[in-house]
C-alpha positions as CSV (number, residue, x, y, z in Angstrom):
1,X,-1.5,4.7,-21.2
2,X,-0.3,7.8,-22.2
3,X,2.7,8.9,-20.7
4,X,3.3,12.3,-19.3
5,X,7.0,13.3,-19.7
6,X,8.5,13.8,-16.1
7,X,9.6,17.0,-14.4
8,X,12.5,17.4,-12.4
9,X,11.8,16.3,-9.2
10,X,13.0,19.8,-8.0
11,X,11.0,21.5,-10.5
12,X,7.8,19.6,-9.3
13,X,8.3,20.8,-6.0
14,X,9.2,24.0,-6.5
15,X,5.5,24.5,-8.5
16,X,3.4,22.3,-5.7
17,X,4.3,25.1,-3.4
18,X,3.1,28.1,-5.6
19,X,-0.5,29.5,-4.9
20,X,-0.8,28.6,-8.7
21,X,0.0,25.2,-8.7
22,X,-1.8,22.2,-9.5
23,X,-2.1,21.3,-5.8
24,X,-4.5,24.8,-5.5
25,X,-7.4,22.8,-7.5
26,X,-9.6,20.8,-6.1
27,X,-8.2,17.4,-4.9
28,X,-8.6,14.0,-6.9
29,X,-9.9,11.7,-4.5
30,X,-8.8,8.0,-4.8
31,X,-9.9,4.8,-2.7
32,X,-8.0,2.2,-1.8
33,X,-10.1,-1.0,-1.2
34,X,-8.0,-4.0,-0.1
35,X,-6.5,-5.5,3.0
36,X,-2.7,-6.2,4.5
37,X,-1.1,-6.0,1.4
38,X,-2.6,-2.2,1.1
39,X,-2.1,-1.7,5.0
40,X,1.2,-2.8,5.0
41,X,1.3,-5.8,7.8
42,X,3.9,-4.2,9.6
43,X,6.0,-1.1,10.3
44,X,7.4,1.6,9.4
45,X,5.2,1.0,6.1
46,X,2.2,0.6,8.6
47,X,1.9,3.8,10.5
48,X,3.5,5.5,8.2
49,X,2.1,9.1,6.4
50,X,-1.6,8.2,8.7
51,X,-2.0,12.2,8.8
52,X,-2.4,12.6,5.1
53,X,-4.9,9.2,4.6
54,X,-8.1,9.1,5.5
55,X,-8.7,5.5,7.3
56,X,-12.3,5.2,7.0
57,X,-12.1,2.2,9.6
58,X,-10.5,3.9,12.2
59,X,-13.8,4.3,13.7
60,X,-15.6,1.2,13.3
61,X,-12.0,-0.6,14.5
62,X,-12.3,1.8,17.7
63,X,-15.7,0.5,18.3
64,X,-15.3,-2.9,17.3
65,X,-11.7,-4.0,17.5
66,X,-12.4,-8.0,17.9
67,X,-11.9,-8.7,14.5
68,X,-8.6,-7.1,14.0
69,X,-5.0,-8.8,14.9
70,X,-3.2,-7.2,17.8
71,X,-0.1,-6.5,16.0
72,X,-2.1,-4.3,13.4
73,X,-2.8,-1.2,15.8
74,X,-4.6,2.0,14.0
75,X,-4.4,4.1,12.2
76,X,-3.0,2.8,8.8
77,X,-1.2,4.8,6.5
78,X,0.3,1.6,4.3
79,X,1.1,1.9,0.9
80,X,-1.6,4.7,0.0
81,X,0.4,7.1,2.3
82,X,3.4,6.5,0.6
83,X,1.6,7.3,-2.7
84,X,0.2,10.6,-1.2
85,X,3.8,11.3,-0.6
86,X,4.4,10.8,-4.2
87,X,1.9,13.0,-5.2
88,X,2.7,15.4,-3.3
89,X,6.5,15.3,-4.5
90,X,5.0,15.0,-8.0
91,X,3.5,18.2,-7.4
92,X,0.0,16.5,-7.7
93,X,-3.1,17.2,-5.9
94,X,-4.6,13.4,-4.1
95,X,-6.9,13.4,-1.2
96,X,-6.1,9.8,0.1
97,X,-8.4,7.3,2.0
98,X,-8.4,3.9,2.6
99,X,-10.7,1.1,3.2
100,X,-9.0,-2.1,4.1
101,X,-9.4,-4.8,7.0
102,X,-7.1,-7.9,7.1
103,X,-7.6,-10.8,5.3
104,X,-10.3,-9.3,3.5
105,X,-12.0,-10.7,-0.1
106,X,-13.5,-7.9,-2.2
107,X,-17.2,-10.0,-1.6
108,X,-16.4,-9.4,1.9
109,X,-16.1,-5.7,1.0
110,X,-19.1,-5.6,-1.1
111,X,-21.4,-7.9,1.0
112,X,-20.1,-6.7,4.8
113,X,-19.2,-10.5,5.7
114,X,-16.7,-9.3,8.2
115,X,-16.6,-11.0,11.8
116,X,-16.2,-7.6,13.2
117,X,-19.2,-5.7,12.1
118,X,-17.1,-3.6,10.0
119,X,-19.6,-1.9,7.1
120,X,-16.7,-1.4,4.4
121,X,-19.2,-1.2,1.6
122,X,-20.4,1.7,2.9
123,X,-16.9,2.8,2.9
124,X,-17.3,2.2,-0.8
125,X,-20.0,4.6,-1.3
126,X,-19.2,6.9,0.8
127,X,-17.8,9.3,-1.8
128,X,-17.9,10.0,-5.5
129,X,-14.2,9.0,-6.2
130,X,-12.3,10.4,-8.8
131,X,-10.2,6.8,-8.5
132,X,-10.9,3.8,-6.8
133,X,-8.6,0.9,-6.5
134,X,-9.3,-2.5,-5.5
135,X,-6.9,-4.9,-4.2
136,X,-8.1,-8.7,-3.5
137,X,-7.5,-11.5,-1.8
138,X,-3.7,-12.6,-2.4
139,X,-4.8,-16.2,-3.5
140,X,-8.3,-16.1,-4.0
141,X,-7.9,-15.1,-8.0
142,X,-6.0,-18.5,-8.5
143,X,-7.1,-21.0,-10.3
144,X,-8.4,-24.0,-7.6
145,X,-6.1,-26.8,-6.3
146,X,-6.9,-29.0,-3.7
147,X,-5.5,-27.7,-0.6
148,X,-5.6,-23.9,-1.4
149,X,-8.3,-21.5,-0.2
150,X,-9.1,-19.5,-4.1
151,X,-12.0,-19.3,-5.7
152,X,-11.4,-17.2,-9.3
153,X,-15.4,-17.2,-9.9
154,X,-15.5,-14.9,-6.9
155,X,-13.2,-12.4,-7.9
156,X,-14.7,-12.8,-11.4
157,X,-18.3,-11.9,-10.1
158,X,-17.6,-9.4,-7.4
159,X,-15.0,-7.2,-9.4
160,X,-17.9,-7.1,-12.0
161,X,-20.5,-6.3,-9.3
162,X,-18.7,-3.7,-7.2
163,X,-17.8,-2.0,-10.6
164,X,-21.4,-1.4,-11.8
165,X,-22.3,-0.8,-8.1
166,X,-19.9,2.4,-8.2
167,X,-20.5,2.9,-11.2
168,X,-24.3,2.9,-11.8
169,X,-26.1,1.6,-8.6
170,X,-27.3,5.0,-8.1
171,X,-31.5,3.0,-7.2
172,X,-29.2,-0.2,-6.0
173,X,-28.7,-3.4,-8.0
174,X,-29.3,-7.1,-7.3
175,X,-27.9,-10.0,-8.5
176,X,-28.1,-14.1,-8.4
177,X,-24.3,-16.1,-8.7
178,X,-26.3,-18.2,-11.0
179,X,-26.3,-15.4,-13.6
180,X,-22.7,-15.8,-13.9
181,X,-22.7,-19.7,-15.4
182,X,-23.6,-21.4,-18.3
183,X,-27.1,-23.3,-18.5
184,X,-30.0,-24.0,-20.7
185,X,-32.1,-23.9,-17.6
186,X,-31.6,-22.3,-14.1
187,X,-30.6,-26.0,-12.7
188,X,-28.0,-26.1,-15.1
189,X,-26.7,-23.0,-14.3
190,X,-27.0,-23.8,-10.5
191,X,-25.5,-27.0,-10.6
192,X,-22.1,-25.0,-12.5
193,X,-22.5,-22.6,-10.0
194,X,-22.0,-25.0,-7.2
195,X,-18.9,-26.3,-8.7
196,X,-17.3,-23.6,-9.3
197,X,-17.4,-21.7,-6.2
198,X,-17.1,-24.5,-4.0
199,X,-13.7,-25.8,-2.8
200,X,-12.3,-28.2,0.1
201,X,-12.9,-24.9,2.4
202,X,-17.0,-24.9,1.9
203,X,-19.4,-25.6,-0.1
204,X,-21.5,-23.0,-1.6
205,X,-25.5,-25.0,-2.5
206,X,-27.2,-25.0,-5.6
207,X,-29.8,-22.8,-3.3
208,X,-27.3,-19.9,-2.3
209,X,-26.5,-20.1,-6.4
210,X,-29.7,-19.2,-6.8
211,X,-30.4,-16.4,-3.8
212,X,-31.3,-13.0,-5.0
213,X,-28.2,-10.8,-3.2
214,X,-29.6,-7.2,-3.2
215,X,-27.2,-3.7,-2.7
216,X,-28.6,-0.8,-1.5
217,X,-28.4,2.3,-3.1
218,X,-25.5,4.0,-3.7
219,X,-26.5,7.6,-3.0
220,X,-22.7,8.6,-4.5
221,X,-22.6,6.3,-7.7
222,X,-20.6,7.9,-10.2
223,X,-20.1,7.0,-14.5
224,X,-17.0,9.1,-14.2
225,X,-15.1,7.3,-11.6
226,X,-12.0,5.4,-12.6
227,X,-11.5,2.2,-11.3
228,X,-8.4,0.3,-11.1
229,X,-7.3,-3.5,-10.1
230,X,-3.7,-3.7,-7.9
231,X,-2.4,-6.8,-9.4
232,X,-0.4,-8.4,-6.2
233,X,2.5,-10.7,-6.9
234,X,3.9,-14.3,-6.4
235,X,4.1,-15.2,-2.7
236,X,6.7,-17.4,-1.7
237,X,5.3,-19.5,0.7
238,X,3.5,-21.0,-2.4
239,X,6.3,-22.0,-4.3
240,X,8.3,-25.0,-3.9
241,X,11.5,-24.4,-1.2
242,X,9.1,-23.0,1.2
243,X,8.9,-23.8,5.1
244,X,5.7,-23.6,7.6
245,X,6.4,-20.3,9.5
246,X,4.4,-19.4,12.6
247,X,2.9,-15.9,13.6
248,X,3.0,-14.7,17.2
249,X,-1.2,-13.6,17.5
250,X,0.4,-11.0,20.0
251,X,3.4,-9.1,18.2
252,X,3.1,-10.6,14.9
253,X,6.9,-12.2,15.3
254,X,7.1,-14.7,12.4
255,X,9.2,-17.6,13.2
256,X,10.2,-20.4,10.4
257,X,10.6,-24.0,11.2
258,X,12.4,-26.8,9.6
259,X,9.5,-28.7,8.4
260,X,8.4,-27.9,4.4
261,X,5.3,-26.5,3.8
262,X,2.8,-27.4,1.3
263,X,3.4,-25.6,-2.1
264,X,1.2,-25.2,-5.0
265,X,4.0,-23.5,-7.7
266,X,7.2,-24.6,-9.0
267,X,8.3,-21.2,-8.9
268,X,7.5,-17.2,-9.1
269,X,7.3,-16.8,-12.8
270,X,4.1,-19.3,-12.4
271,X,2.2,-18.4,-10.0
272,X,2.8,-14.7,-11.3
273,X,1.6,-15.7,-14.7
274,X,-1.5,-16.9,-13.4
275,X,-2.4,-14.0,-10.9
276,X,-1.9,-11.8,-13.9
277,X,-3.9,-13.1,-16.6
278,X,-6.7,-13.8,-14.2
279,X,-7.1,-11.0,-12.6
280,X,-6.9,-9.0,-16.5
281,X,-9.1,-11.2,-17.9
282,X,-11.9,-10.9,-15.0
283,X,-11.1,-6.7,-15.1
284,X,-11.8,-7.1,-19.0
285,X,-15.0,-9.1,-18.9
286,X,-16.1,-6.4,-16.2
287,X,-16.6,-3.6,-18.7
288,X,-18.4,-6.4,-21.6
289,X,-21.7,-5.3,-20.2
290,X,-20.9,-1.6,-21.0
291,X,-21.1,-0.4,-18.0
292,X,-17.4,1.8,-17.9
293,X,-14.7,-1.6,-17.0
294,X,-11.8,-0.7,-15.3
295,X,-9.3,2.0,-16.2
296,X,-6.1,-0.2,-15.5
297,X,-4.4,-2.6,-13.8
298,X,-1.5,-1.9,-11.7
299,X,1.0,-4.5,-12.7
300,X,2.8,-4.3,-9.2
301,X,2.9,-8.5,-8.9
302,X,5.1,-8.6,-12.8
303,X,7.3,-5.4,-10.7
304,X,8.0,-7.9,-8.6
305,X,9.3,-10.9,-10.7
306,X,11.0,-7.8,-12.6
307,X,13.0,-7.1,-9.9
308,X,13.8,-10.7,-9.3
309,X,14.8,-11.5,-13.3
310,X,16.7,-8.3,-13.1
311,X,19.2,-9.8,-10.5
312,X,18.1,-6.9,-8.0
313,X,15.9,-8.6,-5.7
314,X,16.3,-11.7,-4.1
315,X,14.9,-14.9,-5.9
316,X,15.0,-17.6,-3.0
317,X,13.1,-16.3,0.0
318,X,14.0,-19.1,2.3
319,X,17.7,-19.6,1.3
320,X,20.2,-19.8,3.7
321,X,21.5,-16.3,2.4
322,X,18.6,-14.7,1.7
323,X,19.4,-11.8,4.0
324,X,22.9,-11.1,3.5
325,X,23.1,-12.0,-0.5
326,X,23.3,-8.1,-0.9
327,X,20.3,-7.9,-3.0
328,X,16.6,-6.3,-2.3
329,X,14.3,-8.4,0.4
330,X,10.6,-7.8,-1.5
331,X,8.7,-10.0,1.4
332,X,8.3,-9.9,4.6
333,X,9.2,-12.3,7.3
334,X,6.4,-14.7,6.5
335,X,6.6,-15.0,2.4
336,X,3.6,-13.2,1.6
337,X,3.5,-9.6,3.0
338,X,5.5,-6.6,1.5
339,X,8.6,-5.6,3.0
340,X,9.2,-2.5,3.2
341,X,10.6,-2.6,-0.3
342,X,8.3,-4.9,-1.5
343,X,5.7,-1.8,-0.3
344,X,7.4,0.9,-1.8
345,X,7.6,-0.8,-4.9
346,X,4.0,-1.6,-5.0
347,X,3.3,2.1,-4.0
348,X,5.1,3.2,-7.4
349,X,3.7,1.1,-9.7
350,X,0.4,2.4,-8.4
351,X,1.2,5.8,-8.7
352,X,2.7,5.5,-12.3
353,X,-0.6,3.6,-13.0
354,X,-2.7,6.4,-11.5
355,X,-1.3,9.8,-12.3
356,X,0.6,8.4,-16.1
357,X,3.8,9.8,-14.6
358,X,7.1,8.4,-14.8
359,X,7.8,6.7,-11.0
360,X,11.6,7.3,-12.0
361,X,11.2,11.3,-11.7
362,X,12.0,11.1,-7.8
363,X,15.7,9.8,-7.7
364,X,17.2,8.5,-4.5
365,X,16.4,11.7,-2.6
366,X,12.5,10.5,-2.8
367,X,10.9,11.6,0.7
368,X,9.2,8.1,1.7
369,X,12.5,5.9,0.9
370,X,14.1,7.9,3.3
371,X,11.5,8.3,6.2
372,X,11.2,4.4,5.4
373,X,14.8,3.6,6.1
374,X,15.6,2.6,2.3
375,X,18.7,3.9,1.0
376,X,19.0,6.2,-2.4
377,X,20.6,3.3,-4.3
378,X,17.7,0.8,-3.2
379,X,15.1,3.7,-3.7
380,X,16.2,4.4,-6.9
381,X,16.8,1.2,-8.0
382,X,13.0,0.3,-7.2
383,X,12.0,3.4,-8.9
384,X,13.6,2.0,-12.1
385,X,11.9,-1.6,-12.0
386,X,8.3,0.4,-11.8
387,X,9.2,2.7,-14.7
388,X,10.2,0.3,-16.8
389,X,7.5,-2.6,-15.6
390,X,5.3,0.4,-17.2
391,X,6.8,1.3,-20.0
392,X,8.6,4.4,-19.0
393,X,12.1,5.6,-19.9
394,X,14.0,5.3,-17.0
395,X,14.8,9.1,-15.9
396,X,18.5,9.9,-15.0
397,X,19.7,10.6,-11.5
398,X,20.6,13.9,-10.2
399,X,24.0,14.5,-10.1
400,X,24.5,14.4,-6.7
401,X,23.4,11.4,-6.4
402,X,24.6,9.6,-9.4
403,X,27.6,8.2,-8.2
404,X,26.1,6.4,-5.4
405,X,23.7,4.7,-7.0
406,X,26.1,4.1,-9.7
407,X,28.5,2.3,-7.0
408,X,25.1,0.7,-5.5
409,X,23.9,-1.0,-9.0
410,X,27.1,-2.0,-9.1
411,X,27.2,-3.9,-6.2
412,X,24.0,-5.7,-7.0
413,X,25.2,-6.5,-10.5
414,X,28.1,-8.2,-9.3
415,X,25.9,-10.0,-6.3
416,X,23.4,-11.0,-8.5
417,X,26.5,-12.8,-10.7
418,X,27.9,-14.3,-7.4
419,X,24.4,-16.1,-7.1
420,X,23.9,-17.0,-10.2
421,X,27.2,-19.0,-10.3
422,X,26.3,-20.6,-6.9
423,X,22.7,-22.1,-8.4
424,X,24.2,-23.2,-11.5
């Protein structure tokens, strides 16, 4: 990635409002294709900036709202409005839009299996995108255990598929899971195809292996269009220490009881390993077939375990002083979703991704910390991780604010010691 050096943050400003600025040309339009973890779960990250994205399910969710939880009203705004925000701060021009349904897989995106009705691959095509990013599943990338719900061979084939659907499925484009297994003969290659994508959730048949799925046209297939993978992070209610929490299906309350829940990693830096190289090596073999790969991958799931290695975010979700050890929450009640922290974060390291700017430039002034209720230490702090997660220089503060943050990092260095002593 090339990186752009980054302006002042008041200098950027100061040339988004000019007629002349960069915000005067025509817009970049960017996608984002995912589910909660691009909605947000929960407010203020929820509802938050919805006049500036476009939710292309709005609609089909005023129609059809069956298949969507209570406690998820629309419109979203989620971490893609906080990135508008960014852009906009960043003097940048993005027209922002969004299609994303809960618990969604990115073959329920591309194949419409959602209980609703929703059509989200038309979503996909409804555009020629400048940028389109794709956010999966949370565990279907993993490798498979017994007992968790992942299937790697289906992010595998349907990052590959929805890639050359957007980017050359201009007369439409068909394709067998078969195709993607080894064989000398099409038994052979059923047979692996069985195995691989079945798991103790379902079975998938030597016969649906071997079933011609067929995609329609896409009238606004683009070459040009620059796709990118949001890497997600360690959750953990997978690793070992976690607890069985419930989820009110009315307000979306979490409540933890005492009784352990079954875990699958011994701890973050594991589970994050694993999400990471999949998901790059299935972006990778995407592009073998030369039809454009992927741009990038937005490393937001390594910003994460930065922030955690760093001493500045809270390691143990479910100890007993998780909430008052001083340090950043990054998930959400339940120990999978973003906080709001855990969202802004994610935001940055998207945006640095996107535009090749610094996510430092902002400071702890940034407009969507504060609108979020995150202060300019924590802002800034989170603003650090992302730069360097991405290889930025970190920028300086602004004077006015650098003693704060100074006094804030300080306080996290020293609480960050305090915990370290107390696990050794």
């Amino acid at each position: 990635m090339t990186h752009v050096p980054a302006f002042p943050r008041w200098l950027a400003i100061a040339l988004f409002a000019c007629a002349g600025s960069a915000a005067a040309d025509t817009p970049i339009k960017v996608l984002f294709v995912g589910n909660s973890f691009t909605f947000g779960r929960t407010d203020p990250v929820m509802s938050y900036n919805t006049g500036k994205v476009n939710d292309l399910t709005y609609a089909m969710w005023v129609n059809n709202p069956s298949g969507s939880n209570l406690y998820e009203p629309k419109p979203w705004g989620g971490i893609p409005g906080i990135f508008e925000t960014l852009t906009v701060q960043a003097g940048l021009n993005y027209e922002v839009s969004m299609s994303a349904r809960n618990a969604a897989t990115l073959r329920g995106h591309l194949l419409n299996t959602n209980p609703a009705g929703w059509d989200l691959r038309s979503n996909i095509g409804s555009q020629a995108w400048d940028k389109i990013v794709l956010q999966e599943q949370s565990d279907e990338a993993l490798n498979k255990r017994t007992g968790l719900n992942s299937v790697p061979d289906f992010t595998r084939i349907h990052l590959d598929m929805i890639e050359d659907w957007v980017h050359g499925g201009g007369s439409g484009l068909s394709y067998r899971y078969r195709d993607y297994f080894p064989g000398a003969t099409t038994t052979q290659r059923n047979a692996a195809c069985s195995a691989a994508l079945s798991n103790d959730f379902g079975t998938v048949s030597t016969g649906s292996c071997g079933t011609e799925r067929v995609l329609p046209a896409n009238a606004n297939a683009r070459a040009s269009s620059q796709l990118y993978l949001y890497q997600t992070w360690a959750r953990p209610n997978l690793v070992h220490g976690a607890f069985v929490s419930t989820t009110d299906e009315t307000t979306g309350a979490v409540t933890r009881t005492n009784t352990p829940a079954t875990t699958f990693f011994p701890d973050l830096e594991s589970m994050t390993a694993e999400l990471a190289g999949n998901l790059a090596t299935f972006a990778a073999a995407a592009g073998a077939d030369g039809t454009g790969g992927y741009a990038g991958v937005a490393p937001v799931g390594e910003a994460f375990l930065r922030a955690v290695q760093d001493g500045v975010a809270t390691r143990n979700f479910y100890a007993s002083d998780a909430l008052s050890d001083g340090l950043i929450d990054l998930w959400f009640d339940d120990g999978f979703h973003p906080s709001k922290y855990g969202s802004y974060l994610s935001a940055l390291v998207l945006f640095g991704t996107l535009t090749g700017e610094n996510p430092s430039q902002f400071g702890g002034g940034e407009q969507a910390a504060l609108a979020l209720g995150i202060s300019a230490a924590d802002a800034w702090t989170l603003q650090r991780i992302a730069a360097l997660q991405l290889g930025f220089t970190p920028a300086v503060p602004e004077p006015g604010t650098a003693l704060l943050l100074g006094l804030g990092l300080l306080a996290l260095s020293h609480r960050a010691r305090t915990a370290l002593h107390r696990t050794a």
